[in-house]
C-alpha positions in Angstrom: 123.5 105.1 -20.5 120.2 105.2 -19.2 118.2 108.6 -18.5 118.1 110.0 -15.5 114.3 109.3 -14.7 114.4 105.7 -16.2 117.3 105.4 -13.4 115.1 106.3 -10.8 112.7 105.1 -11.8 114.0 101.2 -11.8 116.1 102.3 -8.1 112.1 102.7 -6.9 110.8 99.7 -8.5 113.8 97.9 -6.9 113.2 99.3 -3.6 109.5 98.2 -3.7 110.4 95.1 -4.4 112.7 95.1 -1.5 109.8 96.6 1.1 107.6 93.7 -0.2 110.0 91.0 0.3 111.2 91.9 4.0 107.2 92.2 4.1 106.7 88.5 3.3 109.8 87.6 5.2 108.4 89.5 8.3 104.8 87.8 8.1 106.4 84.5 7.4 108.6 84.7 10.6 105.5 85.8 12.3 103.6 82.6 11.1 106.5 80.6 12.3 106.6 81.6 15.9 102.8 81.5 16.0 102.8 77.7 14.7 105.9 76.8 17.2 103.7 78.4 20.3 100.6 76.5 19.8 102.7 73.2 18.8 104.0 74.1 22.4 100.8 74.9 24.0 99.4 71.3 22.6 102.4 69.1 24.3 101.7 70.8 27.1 98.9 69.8 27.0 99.1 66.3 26.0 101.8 66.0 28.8 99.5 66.9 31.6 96.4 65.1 30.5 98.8 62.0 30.2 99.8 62.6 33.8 96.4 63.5 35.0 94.9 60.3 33.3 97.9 58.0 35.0 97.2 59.3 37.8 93.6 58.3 37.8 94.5 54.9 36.6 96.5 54.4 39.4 94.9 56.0 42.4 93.3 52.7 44.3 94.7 50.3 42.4 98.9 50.9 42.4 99.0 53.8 44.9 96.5 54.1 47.8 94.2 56.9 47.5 94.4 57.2 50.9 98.2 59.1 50.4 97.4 60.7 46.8 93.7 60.6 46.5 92.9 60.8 42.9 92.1 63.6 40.2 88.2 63.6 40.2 88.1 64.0 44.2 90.5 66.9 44.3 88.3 68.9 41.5 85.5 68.3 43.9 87.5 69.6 46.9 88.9 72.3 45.2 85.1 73.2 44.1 83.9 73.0 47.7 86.5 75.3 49.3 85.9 78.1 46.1 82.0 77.7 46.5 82.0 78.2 50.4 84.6 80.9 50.5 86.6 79.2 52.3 89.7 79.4 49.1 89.4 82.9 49.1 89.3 83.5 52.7 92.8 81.7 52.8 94.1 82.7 49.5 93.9 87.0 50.7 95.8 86.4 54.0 98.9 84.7 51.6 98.6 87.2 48.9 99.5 90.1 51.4 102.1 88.4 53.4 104.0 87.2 49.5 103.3 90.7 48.2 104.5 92.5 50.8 107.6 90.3 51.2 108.3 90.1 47.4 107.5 93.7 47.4 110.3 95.0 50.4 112.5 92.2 49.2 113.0 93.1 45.7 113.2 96.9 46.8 115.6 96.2 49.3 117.9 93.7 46.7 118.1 96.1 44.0 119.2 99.4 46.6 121.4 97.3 47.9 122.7 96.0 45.0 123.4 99.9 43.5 124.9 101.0 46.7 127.3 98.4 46.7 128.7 99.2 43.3 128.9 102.9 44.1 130.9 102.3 47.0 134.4 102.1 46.8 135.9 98.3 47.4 132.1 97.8 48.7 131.2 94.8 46.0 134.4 92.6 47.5 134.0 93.5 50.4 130.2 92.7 50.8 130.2 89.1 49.1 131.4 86.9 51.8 128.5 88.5 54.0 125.6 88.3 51.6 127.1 85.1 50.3 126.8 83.8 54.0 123.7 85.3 54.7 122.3 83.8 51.2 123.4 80.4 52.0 121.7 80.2 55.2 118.6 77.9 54.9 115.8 80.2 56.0 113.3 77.3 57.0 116.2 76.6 59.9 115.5 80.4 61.1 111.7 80.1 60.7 111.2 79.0 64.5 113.8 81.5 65.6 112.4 84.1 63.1 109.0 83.6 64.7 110.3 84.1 68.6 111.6 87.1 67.5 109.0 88.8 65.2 105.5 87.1 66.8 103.4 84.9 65.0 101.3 87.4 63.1 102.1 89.2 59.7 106.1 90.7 60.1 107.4 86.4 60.2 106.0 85.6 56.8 107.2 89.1 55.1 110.2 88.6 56.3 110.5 85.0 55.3 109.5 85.8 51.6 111.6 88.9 51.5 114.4 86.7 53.3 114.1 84.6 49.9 113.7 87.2 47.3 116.4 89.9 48.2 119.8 88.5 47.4 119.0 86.7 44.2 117.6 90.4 43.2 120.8 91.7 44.7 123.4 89.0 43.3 121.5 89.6 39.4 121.3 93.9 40.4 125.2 93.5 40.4 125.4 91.5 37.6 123.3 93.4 35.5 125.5 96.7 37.0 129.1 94.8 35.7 127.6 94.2 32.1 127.2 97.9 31.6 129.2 98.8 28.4 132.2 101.0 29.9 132.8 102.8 26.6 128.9 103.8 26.7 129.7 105.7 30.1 133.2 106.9 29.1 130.9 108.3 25.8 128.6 109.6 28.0 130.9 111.3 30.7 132.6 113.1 27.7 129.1 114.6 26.7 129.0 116.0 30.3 126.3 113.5 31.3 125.5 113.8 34.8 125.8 111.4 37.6 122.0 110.9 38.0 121.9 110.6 33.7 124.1 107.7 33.6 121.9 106.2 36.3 119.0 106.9 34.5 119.4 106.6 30.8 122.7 103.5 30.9 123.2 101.7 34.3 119.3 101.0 35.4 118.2 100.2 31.2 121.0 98.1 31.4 120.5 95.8 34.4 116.8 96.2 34.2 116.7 92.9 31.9 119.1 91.3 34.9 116.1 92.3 37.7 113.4 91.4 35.6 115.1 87.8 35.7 115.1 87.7 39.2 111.7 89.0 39.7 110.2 86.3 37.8 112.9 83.5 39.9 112.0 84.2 42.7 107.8 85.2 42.4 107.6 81.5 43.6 110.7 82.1 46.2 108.3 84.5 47.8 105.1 82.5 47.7 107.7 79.7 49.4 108.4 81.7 52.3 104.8 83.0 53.1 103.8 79.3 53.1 106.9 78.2 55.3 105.8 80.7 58.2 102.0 80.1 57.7 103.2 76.1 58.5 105.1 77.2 61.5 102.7 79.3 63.2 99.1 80.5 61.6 95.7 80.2 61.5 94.9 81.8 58.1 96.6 81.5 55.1 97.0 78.6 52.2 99.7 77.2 53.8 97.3 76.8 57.1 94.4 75.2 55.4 96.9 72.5 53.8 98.4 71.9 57.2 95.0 71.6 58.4 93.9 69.4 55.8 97.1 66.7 56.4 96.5 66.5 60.0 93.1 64.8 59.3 94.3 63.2 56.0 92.2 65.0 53.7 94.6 64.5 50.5 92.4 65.7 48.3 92.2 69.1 50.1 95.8 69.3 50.6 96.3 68.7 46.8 93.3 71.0 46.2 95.2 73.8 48.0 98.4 72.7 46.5 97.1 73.3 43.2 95.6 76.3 43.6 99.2 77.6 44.9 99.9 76.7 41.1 97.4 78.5 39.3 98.2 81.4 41.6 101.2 81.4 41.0 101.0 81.0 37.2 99.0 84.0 36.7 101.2 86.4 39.0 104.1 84.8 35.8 101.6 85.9 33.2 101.5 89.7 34.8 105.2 89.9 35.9 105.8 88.7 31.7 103.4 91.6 30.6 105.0 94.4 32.5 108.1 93.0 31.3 107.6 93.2 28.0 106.3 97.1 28.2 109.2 98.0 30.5 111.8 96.5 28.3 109.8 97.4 25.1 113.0 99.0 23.8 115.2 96.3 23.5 115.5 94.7 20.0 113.1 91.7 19.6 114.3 88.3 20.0 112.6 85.2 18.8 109.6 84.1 20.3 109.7 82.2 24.0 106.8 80.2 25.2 106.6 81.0 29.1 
């Protein structure tokens, strides 16, 4: 039998060997999901230059410019309105009508959603309503929505909100149900308070479940802002693209279209970052391009 320090010293060699394998494994992982993003990031690429360059091809010759304009004229309308101001000017009215809307509707989704699980019988008893009130189409309201709050800001909050509250609310409940019940049975027998299991199980819990819906339904929001601008506005993205149909100017209207995109795009990128240090805690998964 071996000596006692020739024992350890082979159960340390072994478990340096050990550290520098799940070392290589880790870096080699790493590699992988760094190679998979950027082959991503290149047929995404490739796919939008080959639509950008069909496109180009076949403005004037298959499809009349007239109805799609063409690549090269948007760039130069989207360039005009961002050098005269006239981008910007639009672009601040719709930022505070979707924040505001995004903001009161996610607020008012995920209270709602909590309430409604506390309550006794208050989750059956509250579908058919939200379900009915979910699958009304909202651009049917807009007119009405517009009689009844005026034509300035409280329409198009209301419109985004209108579209953001009760996926946050149906996904707040859902996130709520997946709770682990032996976790809070656990906890209750370590004399965990109301507002601790709140704190520390329920909300970590469904916070993954919100975050979802957040990101569904940054777009939703944007959506309604735009809807009310259409209806009755004169400021906002959804104004100058309206404007821009009514004398046929394509290439503005696609110009404002795509700056929606871009918009919209970054506001992803942010909601992804905060994400990711709000749910820091969770095991990591494999890598997701977004």
């Amino acid at each position: 039998m071996p000596p006692p320090e020739l024992r350890s010293g082979s159960a340390a060699s072994a478990l340096q060997r050990e550290q520098e394998l799940c070392a290589t494994e880790a870096a080699s992982a790493s590699a992988r999901a760094r190679a998979e993003k950027w082959r991503v990031r290149l047929l995404q690429g490739a796919l939008l230059s080959a639509f950008l360059i069909a496109w180009w091809l076949l403005s004037g010759t298959v499809i009349d410019r007239l109805f799609f304009s063409d690549p090269i004229s948007v760039i130069r309308a989207l360039f005009r309105i961002i050098v005269n101001g006239l981008l910007w000017w639009h672009l601040e009215q719709t930022l505070i009508e979707m924040t505001l809307g995004y903001v009161l509707g996610i607020g008012v989704g995920i209270a709602a959603g909590f309430v409604v699980s506390i309550l006794p019988w208050g989750e059956p008893i509250a579908r058919p309503l939200m379900l009915a009130a979910y699958a009304t189409p909202k651009i049917a309201l807009a007119p009405l929505i517009i009689i009844w709050l005026g034509i300035g800001l409280p329409p198009k909050i209301f419109l985004a909100a209108s579209l953001v509250l009760f996926v946050v609310y149906f996904n707040t409940l859902s996130g709520i149900a997946a709770v682990s019940p032996g976790m809070l049975a656990t906890a209750r027998v370590m004399s965990a308070s109301g507002i601790a299991l709140f704190a520390k199980i329920t909300l970590p819990s469904a916070a993954p479940y919100i975050f979802v819906a957040a990101r569904i339904t940054l777009p939703a929001a944007l959506i309604g802002a735009i809807i009310g601008e259409f209806m009755s506005s004169n400021r906002g993205i959804g104004y100058l693209i309206a404007a821009a149909s009514s004398r046929y100017d394509t290439a503005e209207v696609f110009a404002g279209i795509f700056s929606l995109l871009v918009f919209v795009l970054l506001l992803n990128g942010a909601l992804s970052m905060v994400e990711r240090h709000a749910l820091r805690w969770r095991p990591s998964t494999p890598a997701m391009v977004t």
